[in-house]
DRENDO-1510 file (C-alpha; in Angstrom, 1 decimal, always signed):
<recs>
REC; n; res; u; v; w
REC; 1; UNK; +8.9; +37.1; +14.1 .
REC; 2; UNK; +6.9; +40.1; +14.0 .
REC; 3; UNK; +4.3; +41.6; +13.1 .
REC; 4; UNK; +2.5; +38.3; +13.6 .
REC; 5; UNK; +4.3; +38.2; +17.4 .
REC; 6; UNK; +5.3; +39.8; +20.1 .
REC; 7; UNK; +7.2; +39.3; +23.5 .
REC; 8; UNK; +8.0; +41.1; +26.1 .
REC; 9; UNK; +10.1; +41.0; +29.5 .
REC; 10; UNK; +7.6; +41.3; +32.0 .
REC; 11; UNK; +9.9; +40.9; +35.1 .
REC; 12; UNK; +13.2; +41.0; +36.4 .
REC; 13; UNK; +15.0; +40.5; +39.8 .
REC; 14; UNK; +18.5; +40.9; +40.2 .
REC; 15; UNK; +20.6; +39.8; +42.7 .
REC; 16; UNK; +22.7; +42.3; +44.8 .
REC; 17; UNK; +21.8; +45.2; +42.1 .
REC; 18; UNK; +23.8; +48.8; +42.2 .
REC; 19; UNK; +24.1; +50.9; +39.1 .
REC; 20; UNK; +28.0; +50.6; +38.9 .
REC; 21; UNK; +28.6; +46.9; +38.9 .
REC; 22; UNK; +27.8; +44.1; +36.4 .
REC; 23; UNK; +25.5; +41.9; +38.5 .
REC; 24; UNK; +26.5; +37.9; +38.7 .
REC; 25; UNK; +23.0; +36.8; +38.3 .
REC; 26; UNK; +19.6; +37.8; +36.9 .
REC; 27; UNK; +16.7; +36.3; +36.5 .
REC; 28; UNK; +13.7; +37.4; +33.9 .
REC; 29; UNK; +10.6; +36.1; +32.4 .
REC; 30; UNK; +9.6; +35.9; +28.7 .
REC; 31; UNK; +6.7; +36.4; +27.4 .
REC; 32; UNK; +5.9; +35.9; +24.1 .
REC; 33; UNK; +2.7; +35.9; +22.3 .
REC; 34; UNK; +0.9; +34.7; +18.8 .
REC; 35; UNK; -2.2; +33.7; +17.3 .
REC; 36; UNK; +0.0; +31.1; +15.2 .
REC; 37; UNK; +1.1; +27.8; +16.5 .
REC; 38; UNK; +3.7; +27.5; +13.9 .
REC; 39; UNK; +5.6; +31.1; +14.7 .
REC; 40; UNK; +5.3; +29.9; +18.3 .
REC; 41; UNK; +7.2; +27.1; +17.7 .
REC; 42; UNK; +9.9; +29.0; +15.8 .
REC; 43; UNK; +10.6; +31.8; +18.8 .
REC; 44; UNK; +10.7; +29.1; +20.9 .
REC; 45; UNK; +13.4; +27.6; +18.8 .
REC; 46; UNK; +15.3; +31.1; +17.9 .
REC; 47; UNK; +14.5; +32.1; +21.7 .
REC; 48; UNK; +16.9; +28.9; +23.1 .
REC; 49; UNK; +19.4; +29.1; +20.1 .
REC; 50; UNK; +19.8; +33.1; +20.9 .
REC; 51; UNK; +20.1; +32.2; +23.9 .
REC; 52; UNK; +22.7; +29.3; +23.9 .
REC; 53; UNK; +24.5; +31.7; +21.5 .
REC; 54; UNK; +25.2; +34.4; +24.0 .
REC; 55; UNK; +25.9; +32.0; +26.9 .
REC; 56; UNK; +28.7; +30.5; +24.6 .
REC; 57; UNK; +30.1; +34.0; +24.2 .
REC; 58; UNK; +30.0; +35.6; +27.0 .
REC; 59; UNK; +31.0; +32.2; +29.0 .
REC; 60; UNK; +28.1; +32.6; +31.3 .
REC; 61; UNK; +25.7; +29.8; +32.2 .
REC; 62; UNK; +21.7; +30.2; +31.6 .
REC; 63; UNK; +19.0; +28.2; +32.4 .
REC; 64; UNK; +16.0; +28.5; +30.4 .
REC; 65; UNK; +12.7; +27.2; +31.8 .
REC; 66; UNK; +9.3; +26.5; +29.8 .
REC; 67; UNK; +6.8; +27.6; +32.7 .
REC; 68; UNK; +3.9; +27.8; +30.7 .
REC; 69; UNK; +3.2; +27.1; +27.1 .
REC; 70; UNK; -0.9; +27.3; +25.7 .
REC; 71; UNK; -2.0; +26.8; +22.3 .
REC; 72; UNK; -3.3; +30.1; +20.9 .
REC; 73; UNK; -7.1; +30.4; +20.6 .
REC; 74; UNK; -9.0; +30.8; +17.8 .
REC; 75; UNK; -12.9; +32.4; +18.5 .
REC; 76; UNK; -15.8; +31.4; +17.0 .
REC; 77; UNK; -16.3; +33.0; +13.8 .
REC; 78; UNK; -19.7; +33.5; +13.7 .
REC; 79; UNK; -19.6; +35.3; +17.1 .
REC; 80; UNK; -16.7; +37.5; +16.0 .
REC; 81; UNK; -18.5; +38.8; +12.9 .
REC; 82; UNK; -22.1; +39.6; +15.3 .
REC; 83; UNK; -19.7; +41.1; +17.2 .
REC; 84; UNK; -18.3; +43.6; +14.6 .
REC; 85; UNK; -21.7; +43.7; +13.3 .
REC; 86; UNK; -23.1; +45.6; +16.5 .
REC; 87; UNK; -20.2; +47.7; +16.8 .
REC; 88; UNK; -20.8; +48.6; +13.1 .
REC; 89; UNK; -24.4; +49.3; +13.5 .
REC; 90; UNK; -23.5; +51.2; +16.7 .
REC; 91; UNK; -21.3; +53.2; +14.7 .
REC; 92; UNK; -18.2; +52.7; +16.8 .
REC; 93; UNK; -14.8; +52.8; +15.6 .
REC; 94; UNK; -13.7; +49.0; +15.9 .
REC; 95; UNK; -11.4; +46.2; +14.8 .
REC; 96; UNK; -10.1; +43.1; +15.2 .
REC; 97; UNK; -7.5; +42.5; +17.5 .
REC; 98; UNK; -5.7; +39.1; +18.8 .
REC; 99; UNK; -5.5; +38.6; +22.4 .
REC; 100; UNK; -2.9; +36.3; +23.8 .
REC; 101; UNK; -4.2; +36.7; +27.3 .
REC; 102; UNK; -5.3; +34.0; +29.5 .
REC; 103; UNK; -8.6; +35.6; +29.7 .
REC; 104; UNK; -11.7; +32.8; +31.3 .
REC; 105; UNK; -13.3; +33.4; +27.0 .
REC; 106; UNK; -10.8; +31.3; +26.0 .
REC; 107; UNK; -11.1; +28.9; +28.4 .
REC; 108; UNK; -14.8; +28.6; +27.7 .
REC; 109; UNK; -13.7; +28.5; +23.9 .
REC; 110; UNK; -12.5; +25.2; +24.4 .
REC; 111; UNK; -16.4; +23.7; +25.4 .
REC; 112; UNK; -17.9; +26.6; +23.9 .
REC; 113; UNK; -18.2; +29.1; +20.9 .
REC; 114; UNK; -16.9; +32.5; +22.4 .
REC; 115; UNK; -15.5; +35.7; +21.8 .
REC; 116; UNK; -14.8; +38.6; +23.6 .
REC; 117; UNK; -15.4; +42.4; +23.4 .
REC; 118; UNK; -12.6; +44.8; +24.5 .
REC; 119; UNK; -12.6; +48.7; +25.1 .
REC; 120; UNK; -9.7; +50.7; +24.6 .
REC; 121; UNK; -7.6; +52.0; +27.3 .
REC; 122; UNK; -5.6; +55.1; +28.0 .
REC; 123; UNK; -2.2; +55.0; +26.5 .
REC; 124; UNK; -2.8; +51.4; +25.1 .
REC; 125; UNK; -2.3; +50.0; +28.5 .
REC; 126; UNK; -3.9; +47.0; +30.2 .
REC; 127; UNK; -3.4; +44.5; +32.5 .
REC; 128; UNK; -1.6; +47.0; +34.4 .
REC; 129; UNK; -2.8; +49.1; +37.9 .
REC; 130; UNK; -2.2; +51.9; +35.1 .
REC; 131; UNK; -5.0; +50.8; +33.0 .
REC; 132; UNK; -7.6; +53.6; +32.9 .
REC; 133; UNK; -11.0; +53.2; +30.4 .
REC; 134; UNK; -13.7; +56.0; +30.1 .
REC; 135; UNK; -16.8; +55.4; +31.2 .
REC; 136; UNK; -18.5; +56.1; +27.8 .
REC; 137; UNK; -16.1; +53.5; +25.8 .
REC; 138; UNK; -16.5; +51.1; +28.6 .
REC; 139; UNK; -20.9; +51.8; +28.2 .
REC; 140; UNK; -20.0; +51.3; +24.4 .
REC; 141; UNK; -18.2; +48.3; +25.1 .
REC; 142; UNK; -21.3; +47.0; +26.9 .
REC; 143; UNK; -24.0; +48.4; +24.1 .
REC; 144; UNK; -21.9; +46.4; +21.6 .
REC; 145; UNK; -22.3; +43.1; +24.3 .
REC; 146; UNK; -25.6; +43.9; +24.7 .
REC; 147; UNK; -26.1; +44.4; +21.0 .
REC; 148; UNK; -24.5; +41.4; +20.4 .
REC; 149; UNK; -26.4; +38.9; +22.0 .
REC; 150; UNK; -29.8; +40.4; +20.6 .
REC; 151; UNK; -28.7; +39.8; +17.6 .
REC; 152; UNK; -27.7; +36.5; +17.7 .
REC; 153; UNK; -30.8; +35.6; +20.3 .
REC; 154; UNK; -33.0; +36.8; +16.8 .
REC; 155; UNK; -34.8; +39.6; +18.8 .
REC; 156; UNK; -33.0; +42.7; +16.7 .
REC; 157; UNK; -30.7; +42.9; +13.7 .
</recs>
């Protein structure tokens, strides 16, 4: 269902592993992301039937749990654009990206208008003990927050 999704197999633990031997059980976690309820619905649907599919096959028994399942979240638009606005005026390379993180802005989002500024990081990677930002995107990140919120508080442009 890309480009407008992704997934990814965060974790996996199998029993009695060794490199030489087809292990009797495995256990792994899915994780798969969109901004769009719709294409959410259909991995979840092609994710089971794949997956019944290669049980029947390989005569092998799955179990396939729903642990957790949020709707995606959709910022404010007005902030978004202020946002881009200050990073435009900063003159900062910038653009829009879609998060499908639990991050607490989306949480707020739900009471709320929010939206959320992100920095990049070394090699692309976050979330990870890897992740590693500069200290002059990270004080760009904050000039564009800080920017931000004086703009939309009517003190500068």
């Amino acid at each position: 269902h890309g480009p407008k999704a992704v997934g990814t197999i965060g974790e996996a633990v199998i029993a009695s592993p060794s490199r030489n031997v087809i292990p009797g059980e495995i256990a792994f976690t899915v994780d798969c992301r969109s901004a769009d309820a719709g294409i959410m619905d259909a991995l979840d649907r092609d994710l089971r039937a794949a997956v019944a599919e290669i049980a029947a096959k390989r005569k092998v028994e799955v179990q396939l749990d729903l642990v957790w399942r949020k709707a995606p979240t959709h910022f404010d638009s007005k902030l978004v654009d202020a946002v881009e606005n200050a990073a435009t005026q900063l003159g900062y390379s910038h653009r829009r990206i879609t998060s499908g993180a639990g991050h607490d802005a989306c949480n707020l989002n739900t009471v709320m208008p929010a939206a959320m500024v992100f920095v990049p990081c070394k090699d692309g990677i976050s979330h990870n003990e890897l992740e590693d930002a500069t200290q002059a995107d990270c004080a760009a990140g904050a000039n564009v927050l800080m920017h931000t919120v004086l703009a939309l508080a009517g003190v500068a442009s």
